[in-house]
C-alpha positions as CSV (number, residue, x, y, z in Angstrom):
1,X,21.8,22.5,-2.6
2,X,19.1,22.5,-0.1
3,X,17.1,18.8,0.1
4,X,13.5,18.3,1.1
5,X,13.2,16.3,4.3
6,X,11.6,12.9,3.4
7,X,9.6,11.2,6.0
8,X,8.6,7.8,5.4
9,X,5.7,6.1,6.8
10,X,6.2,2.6,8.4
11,X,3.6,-0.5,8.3
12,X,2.5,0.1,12.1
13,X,2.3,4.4,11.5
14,X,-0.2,3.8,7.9
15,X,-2.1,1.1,10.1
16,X,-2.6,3.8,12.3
17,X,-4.3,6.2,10.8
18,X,-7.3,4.0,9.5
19,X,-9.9,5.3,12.1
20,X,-12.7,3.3,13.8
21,X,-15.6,4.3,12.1
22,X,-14.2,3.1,8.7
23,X,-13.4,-0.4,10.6
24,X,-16.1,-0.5,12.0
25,X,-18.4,0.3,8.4
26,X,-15.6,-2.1,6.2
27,X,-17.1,-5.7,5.0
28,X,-14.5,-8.6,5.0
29,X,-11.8,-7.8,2.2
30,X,-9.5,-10.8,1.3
31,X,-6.4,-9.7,-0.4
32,X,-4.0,-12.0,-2.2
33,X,-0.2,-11.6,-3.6
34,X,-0.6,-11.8,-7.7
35,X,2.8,-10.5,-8.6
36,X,6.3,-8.7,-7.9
37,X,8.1,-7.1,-10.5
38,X,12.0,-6.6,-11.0
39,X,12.3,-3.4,-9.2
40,X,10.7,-4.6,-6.2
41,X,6.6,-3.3,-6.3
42,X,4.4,-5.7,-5.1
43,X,0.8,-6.3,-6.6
44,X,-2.0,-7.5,-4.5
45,X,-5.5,-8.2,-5.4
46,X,-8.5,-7.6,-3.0
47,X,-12.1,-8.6,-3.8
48,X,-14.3,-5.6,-4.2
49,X,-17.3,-6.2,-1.9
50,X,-19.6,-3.1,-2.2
51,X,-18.9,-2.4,-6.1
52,X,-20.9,-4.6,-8.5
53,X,-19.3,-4.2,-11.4
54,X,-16.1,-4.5,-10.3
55,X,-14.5,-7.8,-9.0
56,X,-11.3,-6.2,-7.2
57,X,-9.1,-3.7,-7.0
58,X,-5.3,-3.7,-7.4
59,X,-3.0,-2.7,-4.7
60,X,0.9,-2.0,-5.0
61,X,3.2,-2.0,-2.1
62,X,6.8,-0.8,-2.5
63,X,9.5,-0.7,0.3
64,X,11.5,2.4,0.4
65,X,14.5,0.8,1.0
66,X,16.3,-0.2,-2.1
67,X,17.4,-3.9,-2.6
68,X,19.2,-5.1,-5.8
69,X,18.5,-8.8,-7.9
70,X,21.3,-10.5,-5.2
71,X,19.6,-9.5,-2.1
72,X,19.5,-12.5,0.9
73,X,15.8,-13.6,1.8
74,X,17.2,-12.0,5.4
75,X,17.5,-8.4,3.6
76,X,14.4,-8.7,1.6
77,X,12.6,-9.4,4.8
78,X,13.9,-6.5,6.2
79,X,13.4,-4.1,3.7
80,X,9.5,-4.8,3.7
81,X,9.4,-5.1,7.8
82,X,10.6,-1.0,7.2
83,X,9.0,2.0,5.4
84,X,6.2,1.5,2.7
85,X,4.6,3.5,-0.4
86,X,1.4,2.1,-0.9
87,X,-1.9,2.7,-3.5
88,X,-4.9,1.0,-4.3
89,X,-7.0,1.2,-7.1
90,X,-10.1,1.4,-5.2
91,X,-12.7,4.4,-5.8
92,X,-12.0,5.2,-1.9
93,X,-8.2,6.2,-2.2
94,X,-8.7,8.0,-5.3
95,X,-11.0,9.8,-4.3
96,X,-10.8,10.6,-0.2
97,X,-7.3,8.7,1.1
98,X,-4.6,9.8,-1.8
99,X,-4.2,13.5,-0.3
100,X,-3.9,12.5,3.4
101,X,-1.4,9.5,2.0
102,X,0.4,12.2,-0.4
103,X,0.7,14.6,2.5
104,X,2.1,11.9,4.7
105,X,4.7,10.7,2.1
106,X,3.6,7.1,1.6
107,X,1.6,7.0,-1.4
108,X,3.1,4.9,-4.3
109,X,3.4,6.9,-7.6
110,X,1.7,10.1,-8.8
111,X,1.2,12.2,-6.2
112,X,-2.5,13.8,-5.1
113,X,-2.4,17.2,-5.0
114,X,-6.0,17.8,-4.8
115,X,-7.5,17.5,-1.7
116,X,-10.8,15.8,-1.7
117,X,-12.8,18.6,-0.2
118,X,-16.2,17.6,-2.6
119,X,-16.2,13.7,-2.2
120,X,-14.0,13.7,1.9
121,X,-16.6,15.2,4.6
122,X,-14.3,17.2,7.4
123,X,-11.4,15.0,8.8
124,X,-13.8,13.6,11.3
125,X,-15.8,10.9,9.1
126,X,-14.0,8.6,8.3
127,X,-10.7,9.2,9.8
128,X,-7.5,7.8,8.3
129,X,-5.2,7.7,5.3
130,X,-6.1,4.4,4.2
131,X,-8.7,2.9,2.7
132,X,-9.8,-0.7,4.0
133,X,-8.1,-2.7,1.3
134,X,-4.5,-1.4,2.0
135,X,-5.6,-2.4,5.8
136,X,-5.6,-5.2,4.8
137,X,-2.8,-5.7,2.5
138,X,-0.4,-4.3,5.4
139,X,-1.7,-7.5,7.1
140,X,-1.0,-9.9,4.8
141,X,2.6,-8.8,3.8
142,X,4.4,-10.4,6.1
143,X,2.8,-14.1,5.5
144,X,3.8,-13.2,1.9
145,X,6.9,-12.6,1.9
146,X,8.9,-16.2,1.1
147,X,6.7,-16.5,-1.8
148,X,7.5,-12.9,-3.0
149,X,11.2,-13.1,-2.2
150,X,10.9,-16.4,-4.7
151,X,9.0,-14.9,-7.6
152,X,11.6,-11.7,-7.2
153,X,14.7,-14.0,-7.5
154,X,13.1,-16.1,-10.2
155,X,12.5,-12.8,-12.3
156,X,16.1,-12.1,-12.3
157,X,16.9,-15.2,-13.4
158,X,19.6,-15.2,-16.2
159,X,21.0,-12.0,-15.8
């Protein structure tokens, strides 16, 4: 039996491919940890800035390698310093970043097979596969990590 090739993004290669224009357009997002679950997906919430009725939008960060409930602080760290899927809530990766982040394999759940050819002018505004909340998030991983490796151990608790 024949096996797609999987190629898995890394934090530094979805940093990447945010291009300067939307950097340069984005207003200060602050994104906080809010929760990990028992499989290992991160949530993070960033305040939604240009959307007034919305307060923020969820993001979910998942490493793609596979840790179990016993897993040493040292692995944990490890497995999130690696590959990443990745989604945000926000109308911006719905709608023009969940193709290019489906097509590059990093995208956390459902797949977008639609690419946004109404809402997503030509590839040359914006460029990138991520929209300025996940930016963000991949930042603020790493600070995050002790307090998500203690919430993940603590939900396993008793098992």
């Amino acid at each position: 039996m024949r096996f797609k090739k999987f190629y898995e993004a890394t934090v530094v290669d979805i940093r990447a491919t945010i291009g300067d224009v939307t950097k340069g357009r984005a207003k200060p997002v602050k994104s906080e940890f809010k929760s990990i679950n028992k499989s290992g997906t991160a949530t993070f919430y960033s305040n939604a800035v240009t959307t007034e009725d919305q307060s923020h939008w969820e993001q979910t960060i998942k490493p793609v390698k596979k840790f179990g409930k016993n897993v040493s602080l040292v692995k944990f760290r490890e497995a999130w310093n690696g590959d990443v899927l990745v989604r945000c809530s926000c109308h911006d990766f719905r709608y023009r970043r969940g193709y290019g982040a489906t097509e590059e394999n990093f995208i956390l759940g459902k797949k977008e097979k639609r690419p946004s050819n109404i809402t997503n002018p030509p590839p040359t505004f914006p460029k990138g596969k991520i929209c300025k909340h996940v930016e963000n998030l991949l930042a603020v991983v790493k600070p995050n990590i002790p307090k998500m490796y203690k919430e993940f151990k603590a939900s396993h608790q008793g098992e």
